[in-house]
N, C-alpha and C positions, 0 to 999 in steps of 0.2 A: 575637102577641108583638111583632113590628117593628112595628108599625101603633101598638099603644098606647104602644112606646117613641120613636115619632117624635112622637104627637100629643102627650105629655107635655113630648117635647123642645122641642120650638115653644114650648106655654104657659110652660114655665119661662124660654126666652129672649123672648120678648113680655113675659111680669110682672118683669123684669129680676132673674130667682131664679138665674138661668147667667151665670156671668163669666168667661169665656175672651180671649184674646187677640186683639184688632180686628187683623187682616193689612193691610187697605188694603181700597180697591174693587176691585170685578170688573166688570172691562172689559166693554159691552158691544156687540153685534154681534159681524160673521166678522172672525176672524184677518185681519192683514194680510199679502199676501205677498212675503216678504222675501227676500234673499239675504245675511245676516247672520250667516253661516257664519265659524269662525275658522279661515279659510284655512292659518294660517303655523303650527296646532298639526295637519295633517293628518295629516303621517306620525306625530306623536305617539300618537294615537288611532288608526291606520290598521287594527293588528294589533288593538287589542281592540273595536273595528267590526265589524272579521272576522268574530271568536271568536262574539261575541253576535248577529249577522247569520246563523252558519250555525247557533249553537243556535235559534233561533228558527224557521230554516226545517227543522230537525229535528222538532223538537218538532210541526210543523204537518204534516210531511210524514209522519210516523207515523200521525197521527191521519187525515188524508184517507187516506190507502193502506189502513189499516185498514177502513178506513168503506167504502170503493169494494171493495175484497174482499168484504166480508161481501152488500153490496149485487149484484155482480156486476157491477158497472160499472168503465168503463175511468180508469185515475188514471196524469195525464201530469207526473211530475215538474218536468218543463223551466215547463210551464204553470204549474206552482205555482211555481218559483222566480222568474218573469219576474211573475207578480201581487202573490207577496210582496213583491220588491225594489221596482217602481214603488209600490206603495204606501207602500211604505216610506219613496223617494225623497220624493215628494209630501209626505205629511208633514213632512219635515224642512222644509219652504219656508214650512212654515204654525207651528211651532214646536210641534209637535204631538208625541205619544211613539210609538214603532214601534209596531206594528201583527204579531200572530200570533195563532196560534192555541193555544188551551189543553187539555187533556184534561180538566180537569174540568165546564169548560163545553160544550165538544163534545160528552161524553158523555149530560151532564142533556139538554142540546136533544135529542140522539136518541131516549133515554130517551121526553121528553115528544112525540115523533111531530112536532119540528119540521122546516120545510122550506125552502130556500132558492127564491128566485120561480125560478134556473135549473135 
């Protein structure tokens, strides 16, 4: 179903049958790393950073704690929030969007007997 709704997608935009809106180009190579952060709106954003910073390491830190129970292995909070947050950081320099984790995707990988290389 996706496969034949992608390769029709293509041929209709190739024989010019698809007319959607030209955005501009897409930049290519790696991100540049910036520091073009809006300093003088910090405290503006500071609280809902927060907010959205600690749903995010909720939501990730359910699902790993969950996983490490059922698994019988050990799940060190602190170690999740300190991977979450630098990741987090990092991205912001690259203009890139946060970074967590998901339950529905967490759960399919399991599901399908995936595994990370650690």
């Amino acid at each position: 179903g996706v496969l034949v709704a992608a390769v029709l997608g293509l041929g209709a935009g190739h024989f010019g049958l698809a007319v959607g809106p030209l955005l501009g180009s897409v930049p290519s190579g790696l991100p540049v790393l910036q520091l073009a952060l809006p300093w003088e709106r910090v405290l503006e954003v500071l609280l809902p950073a927060t907010i959205i910073a600690l749903v995010g390491f909720t939501e990730a830190a359910a699902i790993s704690s969950r996983f490490a129970e059922a698994d019988g292995e050990e799940w060190s909070g602190g170690r999740e929030l300190v991977s979450q947050g630098s990741a987090n950081i990092a991205v912001a320099f690259f203009g890139g969007h946060p970074v967590g984790g998901s339950f529905s995707r967490s759960s399919l990988c399991r599901l399908v007997g995936g595994r990370t290389r650690w």
